[in-house]
C-alpha beads as a LAMMPS data file, in Angstrom:
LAMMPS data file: protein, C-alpha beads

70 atoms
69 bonds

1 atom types
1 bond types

-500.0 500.0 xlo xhi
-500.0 500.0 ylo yhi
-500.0 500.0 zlo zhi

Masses

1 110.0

Atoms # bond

1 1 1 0.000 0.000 0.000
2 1 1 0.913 3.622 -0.946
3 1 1 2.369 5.503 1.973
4 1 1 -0.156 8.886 2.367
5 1 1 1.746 11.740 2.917
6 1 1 0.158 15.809 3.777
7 1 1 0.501 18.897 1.492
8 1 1 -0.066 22.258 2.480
9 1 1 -0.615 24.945 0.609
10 1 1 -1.335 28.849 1.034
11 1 1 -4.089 30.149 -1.029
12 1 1 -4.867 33.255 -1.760
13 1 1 -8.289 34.813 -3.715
14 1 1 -10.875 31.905 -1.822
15 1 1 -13.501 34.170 -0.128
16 1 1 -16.103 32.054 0.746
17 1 1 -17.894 28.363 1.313
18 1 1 -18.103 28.206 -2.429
19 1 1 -14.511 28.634 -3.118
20 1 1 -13.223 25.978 -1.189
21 1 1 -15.801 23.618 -2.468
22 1 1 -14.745 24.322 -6.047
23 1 1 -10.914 23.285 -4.654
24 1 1 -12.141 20.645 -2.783
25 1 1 -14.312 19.576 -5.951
26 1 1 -11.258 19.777 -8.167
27 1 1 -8.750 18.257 -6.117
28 1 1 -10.680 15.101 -4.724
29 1 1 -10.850 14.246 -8.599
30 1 1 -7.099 13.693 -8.952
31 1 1 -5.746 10.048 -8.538
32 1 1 -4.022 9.465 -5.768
33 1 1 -5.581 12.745 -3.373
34 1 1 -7.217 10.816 -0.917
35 1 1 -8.606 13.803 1.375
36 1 1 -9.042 17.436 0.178
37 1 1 -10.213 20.115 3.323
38 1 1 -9.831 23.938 1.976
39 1 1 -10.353 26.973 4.506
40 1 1 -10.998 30.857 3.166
41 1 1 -11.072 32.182 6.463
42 1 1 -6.823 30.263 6.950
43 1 1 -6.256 30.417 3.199
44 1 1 -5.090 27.128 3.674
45 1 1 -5.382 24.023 1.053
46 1 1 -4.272 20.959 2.964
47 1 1 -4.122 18.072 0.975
48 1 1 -3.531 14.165 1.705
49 1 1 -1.451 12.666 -1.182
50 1 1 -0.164 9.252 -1.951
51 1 1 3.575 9.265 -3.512
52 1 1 2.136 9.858 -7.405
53 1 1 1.034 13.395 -6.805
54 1 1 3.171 16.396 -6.693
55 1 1 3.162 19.631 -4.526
56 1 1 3.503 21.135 -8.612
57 1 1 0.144 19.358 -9.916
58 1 1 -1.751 20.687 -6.941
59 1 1 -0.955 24.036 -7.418
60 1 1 -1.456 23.634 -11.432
61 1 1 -5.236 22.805 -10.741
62 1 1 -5.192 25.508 -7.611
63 1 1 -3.987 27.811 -10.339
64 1 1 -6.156 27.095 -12.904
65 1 1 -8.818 27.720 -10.703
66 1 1 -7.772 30.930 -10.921
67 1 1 -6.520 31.001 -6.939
68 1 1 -2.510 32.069 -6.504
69 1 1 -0.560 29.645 -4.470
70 1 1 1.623 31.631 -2.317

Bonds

1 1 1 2
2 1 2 3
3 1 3 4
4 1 4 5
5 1 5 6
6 1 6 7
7 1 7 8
8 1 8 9
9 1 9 10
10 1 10 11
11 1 11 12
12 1 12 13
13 1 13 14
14 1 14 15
15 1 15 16
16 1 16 17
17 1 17 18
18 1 18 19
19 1 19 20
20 1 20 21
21 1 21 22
22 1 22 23
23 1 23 24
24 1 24 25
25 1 25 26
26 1 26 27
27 1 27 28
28 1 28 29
29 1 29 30
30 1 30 31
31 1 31 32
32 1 32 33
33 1 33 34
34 1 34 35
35 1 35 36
36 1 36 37
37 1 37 38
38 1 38 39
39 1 39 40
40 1 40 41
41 1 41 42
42 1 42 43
43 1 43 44
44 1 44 45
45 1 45 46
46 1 46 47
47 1 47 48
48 1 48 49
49 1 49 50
50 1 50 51
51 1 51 52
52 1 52 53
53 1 53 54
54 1 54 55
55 1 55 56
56 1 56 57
57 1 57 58
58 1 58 59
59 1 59 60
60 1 60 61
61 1 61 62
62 1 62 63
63 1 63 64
64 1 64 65
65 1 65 66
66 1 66 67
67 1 67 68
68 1 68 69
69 1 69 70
C-alpha cells in the first residue's frame, strides 16, 4: 500500500464556502488525493497525497482555478 503523505498549501483569492468547495471539488478528482479540506477564512489548502502526486500538480489545478498559491 501507498504511503499517504500531507501537502499544504497557502491560497490566496478563496472568499467564501463556495470557493473551497470548487478546490475541494477539483482536487478530490485527482488520482491518488485521498482527502481534500480547503479553509478561506486560513487560506489554507491541505491536501492528503499518496507518492504519485506532486506539490507542482496541486498548485497547477489551484492555479487554474484561478486562486494564486503563495
Amino acid at each position: 500500500m501507498s504511503q499517504v503523505g500531507k501537502i499544504t498549501l497557502k491560497v490566496k483569492g478563496m472568499h467564501c464556502d463556495g470557493c473551497e468547495n470548487r478546490v475541494q471539488k477539483v482536487l478530490s478528482e485527482v488520482v491518488g488525493i485521498t482527502k481534500v479540506n480547503a479553509d478561506h477564512q486560513t487560506g489554507e489548502v491541505e491536501v492528503r497525497v499518496t507518492p504519485a502526486v506532486s506539490k507542482d500538480e496541486i498548485t497547477e489545478k489551484i492555479t487554474h482555478l484561478g486562486y494564486e498559491v503563495i
